[in-house]
ZALUMKE-903379 format. One record per residue: x, y, z of N, C-alpha, C in turn. Coordinates in pm, whole numbers, plus 32768, in hexadecimal, padded with zeros to 4 digits. Example, Ala and Ser with C-alpha at 12.3 -4.5 7.8 and 13.67 -1.06 7.14 Angstrom:
% ZALUMKE-903379
85277DC7830C84CE7E3E830C85287EB6830C 85057F1F82C485577F9682CA850A80038313 
***
This chain:
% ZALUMKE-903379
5792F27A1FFC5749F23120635796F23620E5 574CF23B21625785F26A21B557A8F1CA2219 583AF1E222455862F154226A580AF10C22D7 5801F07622EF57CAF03F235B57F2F07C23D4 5780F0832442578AF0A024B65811F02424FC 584CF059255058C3F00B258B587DEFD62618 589AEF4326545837EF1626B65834EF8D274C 57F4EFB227AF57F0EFDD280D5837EF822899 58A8EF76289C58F0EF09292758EAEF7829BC 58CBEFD529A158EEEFF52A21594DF0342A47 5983F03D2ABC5A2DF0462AEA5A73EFC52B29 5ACCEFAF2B105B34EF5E2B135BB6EF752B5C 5BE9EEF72B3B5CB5EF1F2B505D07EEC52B22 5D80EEE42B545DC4EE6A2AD85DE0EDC92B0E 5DC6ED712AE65DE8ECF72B165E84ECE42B28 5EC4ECDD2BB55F43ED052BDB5F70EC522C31 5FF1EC1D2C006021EBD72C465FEDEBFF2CCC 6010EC2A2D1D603CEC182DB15FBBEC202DCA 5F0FEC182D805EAAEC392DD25E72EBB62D75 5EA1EB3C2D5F5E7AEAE32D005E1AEA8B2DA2 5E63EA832DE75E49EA0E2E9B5DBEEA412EAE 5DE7EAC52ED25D55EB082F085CE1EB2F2E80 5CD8EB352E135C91EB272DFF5C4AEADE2DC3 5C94EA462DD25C7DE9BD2DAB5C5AE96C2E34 5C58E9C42E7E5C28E9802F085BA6E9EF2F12 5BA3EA592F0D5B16EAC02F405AC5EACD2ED2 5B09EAB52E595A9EEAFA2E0B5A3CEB712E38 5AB4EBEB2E4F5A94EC6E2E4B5A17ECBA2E02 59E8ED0B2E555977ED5F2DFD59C5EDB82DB0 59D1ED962D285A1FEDDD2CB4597EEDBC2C1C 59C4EE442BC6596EEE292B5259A7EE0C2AF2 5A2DEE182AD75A78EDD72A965B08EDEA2A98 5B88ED892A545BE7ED8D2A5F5C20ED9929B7 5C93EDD229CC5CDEEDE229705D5AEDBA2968 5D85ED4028EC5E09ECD129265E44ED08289E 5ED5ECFF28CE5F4CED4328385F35ECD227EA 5F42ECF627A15F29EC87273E5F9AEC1C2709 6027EC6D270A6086EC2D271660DEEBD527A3 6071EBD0280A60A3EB982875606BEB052874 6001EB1C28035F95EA5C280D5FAEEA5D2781 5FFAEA7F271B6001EA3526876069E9C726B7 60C0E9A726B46142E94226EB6132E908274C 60E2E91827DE6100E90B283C610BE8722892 6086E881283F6012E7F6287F6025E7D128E2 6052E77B294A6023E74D29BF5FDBE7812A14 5FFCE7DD2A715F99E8242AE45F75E8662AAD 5FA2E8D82A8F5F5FE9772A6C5EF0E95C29ED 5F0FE8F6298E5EBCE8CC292B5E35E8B12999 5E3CE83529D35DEBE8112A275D9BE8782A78 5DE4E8B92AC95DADE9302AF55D5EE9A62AA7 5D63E99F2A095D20E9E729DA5C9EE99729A8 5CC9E94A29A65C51E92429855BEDE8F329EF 5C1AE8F12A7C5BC6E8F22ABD5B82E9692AEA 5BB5E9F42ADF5B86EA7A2B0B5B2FEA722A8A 5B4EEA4A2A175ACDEA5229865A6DEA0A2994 5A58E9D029DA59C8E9762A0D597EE9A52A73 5996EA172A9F595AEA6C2B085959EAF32B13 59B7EB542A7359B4EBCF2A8259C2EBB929F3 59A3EC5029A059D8EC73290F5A51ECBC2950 5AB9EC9228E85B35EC8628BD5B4BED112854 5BADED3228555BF6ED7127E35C85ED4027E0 5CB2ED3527495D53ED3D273F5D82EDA8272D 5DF4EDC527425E22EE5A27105ED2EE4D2700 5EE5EE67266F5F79EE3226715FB5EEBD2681 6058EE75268C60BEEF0926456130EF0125DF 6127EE6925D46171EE50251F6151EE362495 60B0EE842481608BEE8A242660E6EECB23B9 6123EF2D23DE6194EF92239E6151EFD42318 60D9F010233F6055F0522292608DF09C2244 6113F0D7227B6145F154223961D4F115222D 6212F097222062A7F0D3221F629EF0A5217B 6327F0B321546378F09220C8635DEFEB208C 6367EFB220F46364EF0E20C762B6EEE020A4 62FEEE7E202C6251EE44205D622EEE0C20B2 6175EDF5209A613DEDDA2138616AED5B2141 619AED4221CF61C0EC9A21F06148EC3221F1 6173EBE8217760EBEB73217C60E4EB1A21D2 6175EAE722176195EA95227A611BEAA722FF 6122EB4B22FC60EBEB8A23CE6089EBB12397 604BEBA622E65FBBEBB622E65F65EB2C2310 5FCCEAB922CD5F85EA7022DE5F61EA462375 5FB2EA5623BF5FA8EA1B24505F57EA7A2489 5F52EAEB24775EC1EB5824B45E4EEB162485 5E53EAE824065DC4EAD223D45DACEA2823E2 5E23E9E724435DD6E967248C5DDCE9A52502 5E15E9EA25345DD9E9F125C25D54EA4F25D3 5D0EEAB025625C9EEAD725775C2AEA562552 5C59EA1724F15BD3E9B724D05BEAE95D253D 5C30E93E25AD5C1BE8DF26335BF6E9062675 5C2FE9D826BB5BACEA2727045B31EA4226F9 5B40EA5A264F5ACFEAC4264A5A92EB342682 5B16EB8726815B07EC1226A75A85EC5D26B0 5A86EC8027015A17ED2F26D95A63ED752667 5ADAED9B268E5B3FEE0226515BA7EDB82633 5BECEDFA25CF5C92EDEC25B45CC7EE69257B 5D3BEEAB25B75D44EF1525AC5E02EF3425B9 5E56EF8525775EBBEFAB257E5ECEF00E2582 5F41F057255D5F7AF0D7256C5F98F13424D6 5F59F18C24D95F92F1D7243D601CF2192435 608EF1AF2421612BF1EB2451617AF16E23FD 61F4F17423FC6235F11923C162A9F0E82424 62A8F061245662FDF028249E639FF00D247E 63B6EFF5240C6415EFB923D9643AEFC52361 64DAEFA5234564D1EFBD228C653BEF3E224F 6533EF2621EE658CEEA721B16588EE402209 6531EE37224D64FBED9322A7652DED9F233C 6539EE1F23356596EE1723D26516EE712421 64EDEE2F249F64ABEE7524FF64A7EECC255A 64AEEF47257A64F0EFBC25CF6488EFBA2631 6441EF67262D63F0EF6426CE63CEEFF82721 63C3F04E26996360F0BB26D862F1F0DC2655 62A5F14726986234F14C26266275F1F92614 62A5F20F258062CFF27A25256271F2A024DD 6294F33F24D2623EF39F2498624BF39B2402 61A5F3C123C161B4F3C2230061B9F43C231C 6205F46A227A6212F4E422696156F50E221D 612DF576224160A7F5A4222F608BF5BE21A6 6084F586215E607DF5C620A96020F55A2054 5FE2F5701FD85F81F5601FB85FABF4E61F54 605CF49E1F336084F4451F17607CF3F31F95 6093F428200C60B7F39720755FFEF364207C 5F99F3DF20545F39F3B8209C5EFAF32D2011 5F31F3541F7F5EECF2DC1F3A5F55F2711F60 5FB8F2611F745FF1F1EC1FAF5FBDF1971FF6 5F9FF1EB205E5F7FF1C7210E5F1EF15120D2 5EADF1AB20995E0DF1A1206A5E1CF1052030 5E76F11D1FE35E90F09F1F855EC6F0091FCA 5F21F01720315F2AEFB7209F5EC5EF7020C2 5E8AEFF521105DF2EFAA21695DC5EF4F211F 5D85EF9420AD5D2BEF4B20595D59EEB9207A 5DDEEEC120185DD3EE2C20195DF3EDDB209D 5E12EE10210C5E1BEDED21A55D7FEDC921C1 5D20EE1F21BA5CABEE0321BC5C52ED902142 5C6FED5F20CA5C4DED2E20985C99EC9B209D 5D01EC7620ED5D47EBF121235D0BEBDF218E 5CE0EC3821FB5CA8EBFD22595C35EC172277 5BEEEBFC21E55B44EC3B21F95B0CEC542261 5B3CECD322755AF7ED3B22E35B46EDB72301 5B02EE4223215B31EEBF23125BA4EEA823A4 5BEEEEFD23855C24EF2C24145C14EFB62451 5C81EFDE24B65C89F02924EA5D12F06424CA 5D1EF0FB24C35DB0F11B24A95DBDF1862533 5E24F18C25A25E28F1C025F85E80F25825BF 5E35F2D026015EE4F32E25DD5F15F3162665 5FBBF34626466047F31826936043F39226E8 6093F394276860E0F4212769615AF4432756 617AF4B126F461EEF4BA26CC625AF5312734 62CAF51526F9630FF585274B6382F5EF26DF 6364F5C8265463B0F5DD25F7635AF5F22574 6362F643252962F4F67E249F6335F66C2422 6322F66523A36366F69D23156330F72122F1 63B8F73B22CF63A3F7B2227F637CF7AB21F5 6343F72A21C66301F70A214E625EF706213C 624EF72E21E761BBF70C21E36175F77C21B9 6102F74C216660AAF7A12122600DF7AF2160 600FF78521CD5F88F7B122005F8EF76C22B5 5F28F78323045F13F774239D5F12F6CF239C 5EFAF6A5241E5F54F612241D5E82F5EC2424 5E4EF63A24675D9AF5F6245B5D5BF60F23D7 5DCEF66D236C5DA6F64722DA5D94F5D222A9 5E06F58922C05E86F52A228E5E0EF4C722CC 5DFCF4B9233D5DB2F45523805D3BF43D2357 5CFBF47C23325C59F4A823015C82F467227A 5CC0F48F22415CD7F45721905D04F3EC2164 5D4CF39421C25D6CF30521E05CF1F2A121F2 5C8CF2F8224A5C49F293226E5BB3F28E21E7 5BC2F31121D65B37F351214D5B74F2F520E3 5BE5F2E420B15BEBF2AA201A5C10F1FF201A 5C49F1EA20B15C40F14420815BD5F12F20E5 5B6FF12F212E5B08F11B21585B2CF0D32204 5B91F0F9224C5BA4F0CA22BB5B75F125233F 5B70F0DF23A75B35F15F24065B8EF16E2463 5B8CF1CB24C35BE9F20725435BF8F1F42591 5C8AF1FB25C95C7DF1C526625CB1F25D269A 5C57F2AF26BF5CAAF31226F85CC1F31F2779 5D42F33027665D92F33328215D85F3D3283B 5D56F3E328945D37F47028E15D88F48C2911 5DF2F42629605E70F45929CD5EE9F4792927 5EFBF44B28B05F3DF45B28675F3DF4DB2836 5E8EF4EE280A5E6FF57227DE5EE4F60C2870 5EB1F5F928D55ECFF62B291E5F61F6582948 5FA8F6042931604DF5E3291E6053F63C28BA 6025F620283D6043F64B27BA6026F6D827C9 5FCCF6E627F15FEEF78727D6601AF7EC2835 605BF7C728B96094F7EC28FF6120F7EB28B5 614CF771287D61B0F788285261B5F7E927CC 6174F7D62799616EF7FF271E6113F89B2706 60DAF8DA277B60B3F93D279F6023F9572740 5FB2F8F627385F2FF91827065EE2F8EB2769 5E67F91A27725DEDF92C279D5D84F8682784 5DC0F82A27B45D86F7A027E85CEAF78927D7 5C7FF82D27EA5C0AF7FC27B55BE5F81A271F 5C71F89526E25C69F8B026415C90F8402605 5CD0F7CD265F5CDDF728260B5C4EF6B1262D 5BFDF6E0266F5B6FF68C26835B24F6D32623 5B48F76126255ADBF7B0259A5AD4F7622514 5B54F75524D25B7CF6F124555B88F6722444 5B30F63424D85B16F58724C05A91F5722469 5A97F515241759F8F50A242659D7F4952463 5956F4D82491594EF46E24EC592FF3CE24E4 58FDF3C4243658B8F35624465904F2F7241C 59CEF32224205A16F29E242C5A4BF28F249C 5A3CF2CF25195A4DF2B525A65A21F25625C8 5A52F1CF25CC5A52F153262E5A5DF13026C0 5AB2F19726F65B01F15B279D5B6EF1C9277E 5B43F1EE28345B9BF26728575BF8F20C28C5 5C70F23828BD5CF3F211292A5D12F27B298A 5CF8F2602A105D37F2B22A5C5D98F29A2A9C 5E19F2FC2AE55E59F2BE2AEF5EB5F3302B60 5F3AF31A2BB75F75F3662BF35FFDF36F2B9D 6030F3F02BC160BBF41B2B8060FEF4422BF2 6186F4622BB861FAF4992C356232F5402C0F 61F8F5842C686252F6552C3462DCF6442C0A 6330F6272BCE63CAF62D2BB16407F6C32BF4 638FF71E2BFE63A8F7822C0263B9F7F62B8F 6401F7C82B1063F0F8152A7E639AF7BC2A46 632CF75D2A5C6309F6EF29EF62CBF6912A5A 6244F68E2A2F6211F6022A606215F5822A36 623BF5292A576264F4AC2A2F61EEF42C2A55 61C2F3F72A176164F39D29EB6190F3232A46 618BF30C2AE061D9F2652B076153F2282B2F 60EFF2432B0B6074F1B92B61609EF1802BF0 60CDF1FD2C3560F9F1C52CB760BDF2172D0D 606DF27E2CFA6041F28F2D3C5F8FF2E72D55 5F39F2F72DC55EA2F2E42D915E9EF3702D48 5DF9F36F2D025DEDF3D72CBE5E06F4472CFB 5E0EF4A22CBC5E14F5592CF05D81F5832CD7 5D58F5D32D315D26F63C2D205CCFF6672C9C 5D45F69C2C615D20F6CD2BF15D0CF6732B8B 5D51F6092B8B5D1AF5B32B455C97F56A2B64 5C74F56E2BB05BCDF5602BD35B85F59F2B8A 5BA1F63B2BCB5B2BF6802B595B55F6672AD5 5BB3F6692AA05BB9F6332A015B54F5B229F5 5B5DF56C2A4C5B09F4EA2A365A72F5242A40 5A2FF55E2A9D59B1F58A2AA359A0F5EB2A43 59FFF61529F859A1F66D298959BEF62528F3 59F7F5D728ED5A10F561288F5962F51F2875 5952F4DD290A58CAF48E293C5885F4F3290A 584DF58829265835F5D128E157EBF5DF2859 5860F5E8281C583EF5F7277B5800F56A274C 583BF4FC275E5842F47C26FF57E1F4272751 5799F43C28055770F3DC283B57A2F35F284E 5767F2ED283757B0F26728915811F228285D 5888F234286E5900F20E28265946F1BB285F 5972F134283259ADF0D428BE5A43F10A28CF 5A4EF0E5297B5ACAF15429625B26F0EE29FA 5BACF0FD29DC5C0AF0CA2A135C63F0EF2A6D 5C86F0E02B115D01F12D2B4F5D8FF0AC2B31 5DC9F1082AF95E78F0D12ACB5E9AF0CC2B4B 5EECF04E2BBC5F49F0452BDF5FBCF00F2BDC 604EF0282B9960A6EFE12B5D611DEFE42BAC 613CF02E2C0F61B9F0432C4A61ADF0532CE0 61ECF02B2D4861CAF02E2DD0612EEFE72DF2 6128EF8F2DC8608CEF542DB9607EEF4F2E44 6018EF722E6C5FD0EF782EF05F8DEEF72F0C 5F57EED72F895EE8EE5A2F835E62EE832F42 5E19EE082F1D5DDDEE242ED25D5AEE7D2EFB 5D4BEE742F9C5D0AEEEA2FC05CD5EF712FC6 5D52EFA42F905D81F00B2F695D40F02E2EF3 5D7AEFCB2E6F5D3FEFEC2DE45CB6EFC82E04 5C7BEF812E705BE9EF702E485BA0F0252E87 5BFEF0572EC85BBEF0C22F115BCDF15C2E9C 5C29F13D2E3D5C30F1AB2DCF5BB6F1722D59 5BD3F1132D385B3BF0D22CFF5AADF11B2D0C 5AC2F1392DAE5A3BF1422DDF5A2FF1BC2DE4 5AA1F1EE2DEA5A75F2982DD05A60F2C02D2C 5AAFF2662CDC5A5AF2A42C4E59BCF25A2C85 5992F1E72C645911F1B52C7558B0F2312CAF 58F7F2702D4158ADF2E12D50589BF3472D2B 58E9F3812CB658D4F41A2C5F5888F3C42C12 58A2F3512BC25865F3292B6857D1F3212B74 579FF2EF2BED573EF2CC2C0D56E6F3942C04 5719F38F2C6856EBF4502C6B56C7F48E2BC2 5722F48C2BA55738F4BE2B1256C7F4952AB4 56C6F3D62A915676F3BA2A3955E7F3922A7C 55F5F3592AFE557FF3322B40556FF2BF2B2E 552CF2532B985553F1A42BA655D0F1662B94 55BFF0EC2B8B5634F0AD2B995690F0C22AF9 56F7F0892B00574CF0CA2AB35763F06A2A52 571EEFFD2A37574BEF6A2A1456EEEF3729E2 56DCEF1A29415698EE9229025672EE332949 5619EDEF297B561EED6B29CA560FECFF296B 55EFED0828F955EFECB9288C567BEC952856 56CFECF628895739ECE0285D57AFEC7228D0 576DEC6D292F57BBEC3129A957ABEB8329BD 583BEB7929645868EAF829495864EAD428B2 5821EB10286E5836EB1527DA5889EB61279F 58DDEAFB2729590DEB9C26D858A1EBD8263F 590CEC1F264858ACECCC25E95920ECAD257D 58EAEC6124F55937EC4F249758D8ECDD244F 5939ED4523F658F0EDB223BF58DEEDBF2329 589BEE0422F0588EEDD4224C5910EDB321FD 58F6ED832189595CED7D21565984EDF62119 5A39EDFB21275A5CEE8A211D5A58EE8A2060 5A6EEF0620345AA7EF5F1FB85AE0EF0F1F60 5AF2EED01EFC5B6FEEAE1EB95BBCEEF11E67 5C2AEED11E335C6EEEFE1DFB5CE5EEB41D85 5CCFEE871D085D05EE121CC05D86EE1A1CDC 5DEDEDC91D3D5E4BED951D475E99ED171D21 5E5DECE61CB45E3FEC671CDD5EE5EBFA1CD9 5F71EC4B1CBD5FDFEBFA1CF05FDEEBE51D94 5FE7EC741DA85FDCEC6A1E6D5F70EBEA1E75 5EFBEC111E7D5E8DEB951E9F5E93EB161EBD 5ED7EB181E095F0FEA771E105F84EA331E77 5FCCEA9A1E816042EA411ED0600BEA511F67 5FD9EA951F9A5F7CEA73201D5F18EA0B203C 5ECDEA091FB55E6AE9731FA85EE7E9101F98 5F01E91E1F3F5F60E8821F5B5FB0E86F1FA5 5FE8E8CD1FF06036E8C520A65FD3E89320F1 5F52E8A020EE5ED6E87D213E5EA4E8132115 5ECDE7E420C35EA2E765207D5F04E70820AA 5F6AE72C20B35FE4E6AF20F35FC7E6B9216F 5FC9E70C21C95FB1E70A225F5F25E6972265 5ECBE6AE22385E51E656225E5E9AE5DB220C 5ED8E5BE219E5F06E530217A5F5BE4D121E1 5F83E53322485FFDE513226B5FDFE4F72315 5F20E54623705F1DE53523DD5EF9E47B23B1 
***
């Protein structure tokens, strides 16, 4: 059976400290925002506040980067549970992470690391989600990374690996176009022979985004606007799959928010070209998009100690 359609938001950007004033004072023409997810689990006072005031007037996505789907440790029930109160207080459109492994023996390396490509990491991976998706009843999103480093253990292309993650535990995609693009510059393949081997119908939300030339190696900093070429990657993406909600990353040298509203508007405009009308659910604007219930998979020690971590938290607000 072929998975639920993922909601239509539009284009977006990321909900950024330094543009919290202005757009809690303008309430900007935006179609949606996208807040880390680990910046409002702990936070609460303003930025809590602040999200939840941009969620009463736009759909929302979360999008973490310490999910950690692929490392050695088990999954942390602690940062499941706090994702899965801070989605049931948003109520996301989306919730979505990274297919990479952050950390190992409890220690956090605060970058997102490459799996090795092989057909053991991929029932692993598979096996995570599941139960990631069955604690916080609802599918996610798994982003690919850009890497700058490969195994020599890998047994197949990295949009294999990606495709087969998302086919056997039932999750859908976040594909980053500026990543794709990196990646195979560095890694020397053909960027639309990795859109050939998506399918499409777990494509959720495309990320666009700017990188920096190193000169031997392009480097992934969200600092700066799209390229070129990463455009047309985006218009022939729009292309194949049609209306896909899709995101400009700015993470480094953040500009005013002018700026990101003016890269916004240039996807909105391929997008628009490409699929034709507006780019955006209106049904969806101010509601969230809770999505079927995902796959299961009998775990039932993991389960338990997450329900009953979730069971003390609510004993205990």
């Amino acid at each position: 059976m072929a998975p639920a359609r993922w909601p239509t938001l539009g284009c977006g950007v990321g909900l950024r400290a330094e543009h919290y004033d202005l757009i809690t004072r303008e309430w900007p023409r935006m179609d949606w925002f996208e807040a880390i997810s680990e910046n409002f689990m702990d936070s609460g006072g303003r930025p809590l506040r602040v999200l939840e005031q941009v969620r009463r007037r736009y759909p929302v996505a979360l999008h973490g980067v310490s999910l950690s789907i692929g490392s050695a440790d088990p999954l942390n029930a602690a940062y499941l549970a706090r994702l899965k109160a801070l989605a049931d207080r948003i109520e996301p459109a989306i919730v979505s992470d990274h297919l990479c492994w952050t950390g190992v023996e409890g220690e956090n390396l605060h970058d997102l690391l490459p799996l090795p490509f092989t057909e053991e990491a991929i029932r692993y991976v598979a096996g995570r989600v599941e139960e990631v998706q069955a604690f916080l009843g609802r599918r996610i999103l798994l982003e690919n990374i850009s890497t700058y480093v490969t195994y020599r253990h890998s047994t197949m292309p990295e949009w294999e690996f990606l495709a087969a993650v998302a086919e056997r535990s039932g999750c859908g995609i976040l594909l980053d176009l500026n990543n794709i693009y990196v990646n195979a510059y560095n890694h020397q393949f053909d960027p639309r022979a990795y859109l050939d081997h998506i399918p499409g119908e777990f494509v959720g939300q495309f990320h666009l985004a700017g990188h920096t030339d190193m000169g031997s190696y392009l480097f992934d900093t969200h600092s700066r606007p799209v390229i070129g070429a990463v455009w047309e990657l985006y218009r022939d993406a729009l292309q194949r799959w049609g209306s896909v909600t899709t995101l400009v990353e700015w993470d480094d040298d953040i500009p005013p928010f002018e700026h990101l509203a003016e890269e916004a508007e240039q996807a909105r405009a391929i997008y628009v070209q490409v699929c034709g009308g507006q780019p955006v659910e209106e049904q969806l604007k101010g509601e969230g998009a809770r999505l079927e219930e995902p796959r299961r998979r009998r775990r039932p020690r993991f389960r338990s100690r997450l329900r009953a971590l979730s069971l003390q938290r609510r004993d205990h607000a």
